[in-house]
N, C-alpha and C positions, 0 to 999 in steps of 0.2 A: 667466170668463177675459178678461183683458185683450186687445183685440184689437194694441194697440200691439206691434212687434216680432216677433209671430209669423208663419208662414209660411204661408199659403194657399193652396190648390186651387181652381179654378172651373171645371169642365167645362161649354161650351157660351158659351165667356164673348166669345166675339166678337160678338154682337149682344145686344138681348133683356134679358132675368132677369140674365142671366149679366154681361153686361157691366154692366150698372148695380150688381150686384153686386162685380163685379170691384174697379170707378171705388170705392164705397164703402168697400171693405176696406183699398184703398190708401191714399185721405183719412185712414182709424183710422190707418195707420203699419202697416200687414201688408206684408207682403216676399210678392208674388202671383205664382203660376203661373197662365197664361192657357192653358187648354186646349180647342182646339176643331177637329174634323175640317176648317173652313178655316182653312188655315195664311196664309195670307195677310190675313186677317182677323184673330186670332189677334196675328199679328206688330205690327199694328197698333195693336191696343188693348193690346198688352204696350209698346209704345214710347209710347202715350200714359200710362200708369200710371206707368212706370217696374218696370214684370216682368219676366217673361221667357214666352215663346212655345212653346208644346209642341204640334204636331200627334198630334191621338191620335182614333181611330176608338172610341167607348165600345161599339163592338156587336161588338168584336172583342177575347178578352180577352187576348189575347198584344198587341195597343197598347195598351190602357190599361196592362198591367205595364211594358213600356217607357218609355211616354212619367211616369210614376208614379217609374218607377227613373232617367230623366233628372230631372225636379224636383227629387227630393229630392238628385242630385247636385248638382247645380249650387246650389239656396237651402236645401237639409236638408230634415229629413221634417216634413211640415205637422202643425198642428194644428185645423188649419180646413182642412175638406173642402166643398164646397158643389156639390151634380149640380143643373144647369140644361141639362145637351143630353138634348133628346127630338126627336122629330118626332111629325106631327099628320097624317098622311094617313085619307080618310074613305072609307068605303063599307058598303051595306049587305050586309047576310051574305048574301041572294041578292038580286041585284043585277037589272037587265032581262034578259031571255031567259035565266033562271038562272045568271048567272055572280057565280062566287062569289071572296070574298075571302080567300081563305087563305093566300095570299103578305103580299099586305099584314098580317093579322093576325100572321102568325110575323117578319114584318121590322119592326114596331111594336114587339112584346114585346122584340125582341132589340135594339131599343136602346135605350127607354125603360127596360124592366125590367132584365131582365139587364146594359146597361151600366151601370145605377144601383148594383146589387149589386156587379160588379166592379169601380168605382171605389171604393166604398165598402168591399170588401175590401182591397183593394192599400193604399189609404191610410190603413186600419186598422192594417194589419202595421206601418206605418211608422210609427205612432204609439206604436205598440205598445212600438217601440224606445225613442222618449223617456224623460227623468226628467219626474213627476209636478210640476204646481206644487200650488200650496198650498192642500189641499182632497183633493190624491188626484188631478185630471184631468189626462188626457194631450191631449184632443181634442177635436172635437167635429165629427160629418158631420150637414150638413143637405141631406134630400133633396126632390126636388119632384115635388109628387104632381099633383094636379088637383081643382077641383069636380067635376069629370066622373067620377073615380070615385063619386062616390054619385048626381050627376043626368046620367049619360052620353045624351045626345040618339042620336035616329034616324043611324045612321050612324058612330056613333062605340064600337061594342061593342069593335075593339082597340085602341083609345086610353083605354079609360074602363078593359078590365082591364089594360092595361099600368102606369095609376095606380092602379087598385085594388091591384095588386101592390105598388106604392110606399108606401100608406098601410098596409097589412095589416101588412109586414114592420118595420115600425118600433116596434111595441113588441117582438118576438121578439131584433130586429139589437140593440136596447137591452139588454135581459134578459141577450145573449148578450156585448157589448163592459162590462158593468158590470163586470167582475174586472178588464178593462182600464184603465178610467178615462177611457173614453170613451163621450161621448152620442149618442144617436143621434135625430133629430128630422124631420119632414116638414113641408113647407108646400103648401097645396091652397088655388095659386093661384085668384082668378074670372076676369073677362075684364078686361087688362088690355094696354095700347097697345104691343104688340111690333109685329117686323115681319109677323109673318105676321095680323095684327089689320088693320096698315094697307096689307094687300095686298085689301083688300076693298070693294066699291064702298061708296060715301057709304050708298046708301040701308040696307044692307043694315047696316053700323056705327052708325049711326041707330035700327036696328029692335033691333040686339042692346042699344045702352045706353039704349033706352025700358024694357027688363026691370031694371034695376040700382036697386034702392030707394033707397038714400042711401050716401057719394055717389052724387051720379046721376051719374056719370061710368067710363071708363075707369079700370082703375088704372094708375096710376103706376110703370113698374119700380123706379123708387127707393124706392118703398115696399113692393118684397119685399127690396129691398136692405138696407134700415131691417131689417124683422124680422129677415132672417136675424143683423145684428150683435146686434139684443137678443138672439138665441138663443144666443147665442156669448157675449155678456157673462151673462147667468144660470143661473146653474149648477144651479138648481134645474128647470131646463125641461129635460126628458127623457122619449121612450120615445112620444110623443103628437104628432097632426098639427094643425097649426092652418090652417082657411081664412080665406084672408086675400082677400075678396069682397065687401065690401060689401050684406050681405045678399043675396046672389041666389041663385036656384034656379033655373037652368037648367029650361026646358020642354023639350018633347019634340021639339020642332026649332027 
């Protein structure tokens, strides 16, 4: 699919994956919905793009239908869907003096996971509605998984299945949107320089990218931003996650 002229989705896109994502789709010449629980934020990087600003809660699925059903009013129903809002909260399953985490575990799933699905729905239907271009596609949702589902570290068991859940349903969402004419794909980002990266002391950012084999570096959000458009320009990528890591495997803390 040409990324020229089509309309886009980015959930999460006010900082981070999302926005660099965002910044990329627009360079192609995509007409961008900026979708992120900070509206103010949000607004911002849609006036820098040239988009438009949608406040939407993903862990809530009566906002994503709204904020989903404003987009497509206002620039038509996408065909580029792209999920970058997660959050990353840590704790161990029993914690000191046995306190355990099971709030944090069901409010990780619920917007990592399950907001993934419901964007991913919503912007299905709408694609749904399109005419095919030439090949058959209507679409194409790319979602973001983690390394951490397959090397989840001490502390990270409802982050690591709120991505597992991201990675697992991506050949099924595929399997199930193929009549549609829509693909469905995951990326299982490594460690790469967001903000919540560089909210970390020196020493401790230093210790994470001595583990990174080649590059020996951070990655780039511009270069999940990079993948996501190849996945959108070939039409034969579907149904499979790709880590985009630079070799690493995550240790156990």
């Amino acid at each position: 699919m040409r990324i020229e002229g089509q309309v886009a989705l980015v959930t999460g896109a006010a900082s981070g994956l999302g926005a660099a994502t965002a910044k990329r789709l627009a360079e192609q010449g995509a007409r961008v919905a900026v979708l992120d629980f900070d509206a103010d934020g949000a607004a911002r990087m849609a006036e820098e793009i040239g988009g438009i600003a949608v406040q939407a809660d993903v862990g809530d699925a009566s906002s994503v239908e709204a904020a989903i059903a404003q987009a497509v009013d206002r620039l038509g129903a996408p065909r580029i869907a792209v999920n970058c809002a997660g959050i990353a909260g840590a704790a161990r399953i029993v914690g000191r003096e046995g306190k355990l985490a099971v709030d944090l575990f069901e409010r990780t799933i619920r917007v990592n996971l399950i907001g993934t699905y419901a964007v991913m729905s919503y912007a299905a239907r709408a694609m749904s509605e399109l005419e095919p271009l030439e090949g058959g596609e209507r679409g194409v949702v790319v979602n973001t998984a983690s390394v951490a589902f397959e090397d989840g570290q001490i502390g990270q068991a409802a982050y690591a299945a709120s991505k597992g859940g991201i990675a697992s349903m991506c050949l099924p969402a595929a399997r199930d949107m193929a009549k549609l004419g829509i693909r469905v794909m995951a990326i299982a980002p490594g460690l790469f320089d967001t903000p919540m990266m560089q909210g970390l002391p020196e020493e401790t950012t230093a210790g994470i990218v001595g583990n990174i084999p080649f590059p020996h570096r951070l990655g780039d959000p511009g270069e999940y931003a990079q993948m996501v458009c190849q996945i959108v320009e070939n039409a034969y990528l579907n149904g499979t996650v790709i880590r985009l890591d630079a070799a690493v495997r995550l240790p156990q803390r």
